[in-house]
N, C-alpha and C positions, 0 to 999 in steps of 0.2 A: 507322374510321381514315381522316383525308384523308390520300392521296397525297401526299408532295412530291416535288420534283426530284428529291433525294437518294434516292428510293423509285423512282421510272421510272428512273434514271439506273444503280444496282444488277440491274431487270431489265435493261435493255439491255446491262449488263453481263454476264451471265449465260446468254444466249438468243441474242445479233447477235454479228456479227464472225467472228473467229477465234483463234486459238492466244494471239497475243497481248496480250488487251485488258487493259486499265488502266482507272483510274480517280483524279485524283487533288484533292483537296479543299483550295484554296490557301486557310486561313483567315486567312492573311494572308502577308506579303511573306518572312517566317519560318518560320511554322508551318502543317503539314501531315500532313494522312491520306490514306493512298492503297490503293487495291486492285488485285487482279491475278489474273484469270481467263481461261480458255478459255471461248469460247464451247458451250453442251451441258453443261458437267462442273460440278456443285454447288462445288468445290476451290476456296476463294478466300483469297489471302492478304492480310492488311489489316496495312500500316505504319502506323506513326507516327514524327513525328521523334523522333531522341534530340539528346543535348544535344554529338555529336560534331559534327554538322552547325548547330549553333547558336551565334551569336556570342557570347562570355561574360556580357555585359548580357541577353540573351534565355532562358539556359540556363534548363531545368526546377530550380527548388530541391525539398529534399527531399520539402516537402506535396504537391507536383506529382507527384513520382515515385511517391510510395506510392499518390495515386490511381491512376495509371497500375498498380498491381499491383493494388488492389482492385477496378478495373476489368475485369482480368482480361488485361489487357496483358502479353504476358512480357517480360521484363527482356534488352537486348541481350546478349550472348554474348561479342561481340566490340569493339572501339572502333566500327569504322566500321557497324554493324548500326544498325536502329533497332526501336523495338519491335512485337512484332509478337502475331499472333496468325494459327492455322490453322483457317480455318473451316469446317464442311460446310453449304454454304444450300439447302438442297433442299426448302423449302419457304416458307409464308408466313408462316409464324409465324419460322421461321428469320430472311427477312429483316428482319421487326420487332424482330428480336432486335439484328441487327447495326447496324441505324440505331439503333435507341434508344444501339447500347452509341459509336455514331461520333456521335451529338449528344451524349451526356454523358459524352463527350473531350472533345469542343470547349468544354462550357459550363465546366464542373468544372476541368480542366487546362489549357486554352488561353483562357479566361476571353470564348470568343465563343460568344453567348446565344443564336442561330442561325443553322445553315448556310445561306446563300441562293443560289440557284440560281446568281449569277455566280459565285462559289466553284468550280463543279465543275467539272473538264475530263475529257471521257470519250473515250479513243481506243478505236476499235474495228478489230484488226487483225490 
C-alpha cells in the first residue's frame, strides 16, 4: 500500500501534538471531513458535513444521504450536528480502514475522485 498524505497526515495525527489536534479535509469550498484526536489515545472522531451547514443548492439529496449510512456514517441527532462516527485506530490495518472509508466519502457522496494533499489542513495542538 503506497502512503498518501491523507495516511502521514492521520499518523501525525495520532502520535504529535497534544490534546487538541484536528484535522480537517476541505474538498472543496463547501464540503468537508474532519477529525479530532489527542495525541497518544487511538479515540478519534471523524465528521462529515451535514446538510445544516450547506447552502440549499449544495445540500446532500437523499442517494447522498443513504451512502453516508451504508458507509457507516451515523446520521445527525440534532440540526446543528454533522455526521459523524467513533473510532478506535490502534492500528494499521485500523487506519486503512478509515482512509479507505474518508476516500469513498469523498468519491461516492462528495463526487471528488481523490483527496489531494492541498485538501488537508492538520493542526497539531
Amino acid at each position: 500500500m503506497m502512503k498518501t498524505a491523507l495516511h502521514t497526515a492521520l499518523q501525525r495525527l495520532l502520535s504529535e501534538g497534544g490534546s487538541q489536534n484536528f484535522m480537517i479535509i476541505h474538498l472543496d469550498t463547501d464540503y468537508y471531513m474532519q477529525m479530532a484526536a489527542r495525541s497518544g489515545s487511538p479515540e478519534v472522531l471523524l465528521e462529515s458535513v451535514s446538510n445544516h451547514y450547506l447552502a440549499s443548492q449544495k445540500q446532500l439529496g437523499w442517494a447522498a444521504q443513504q451512502k453516508m449510512i451504508e458507509l457507516g456514517w451515523n446520521v445527525p441527532q440534532q440540526k446543528e450536528e454533522n455526521y459523524s462516527i467513533q473510532a478506535f485506530i490502534d492500528s494499521s490495518a485500523a487506519q486503512h480502514k478509515y482512509i479507505t472509508l474518508l476516500e469513498e466519502t469523498a468519491k461516492n457522496v462528495f463526487g471528488i475522485s481523490e483527496i489531494q494533499d492541498a485538501m488537508i489542513e492538520l493542526v497539531l495542538e
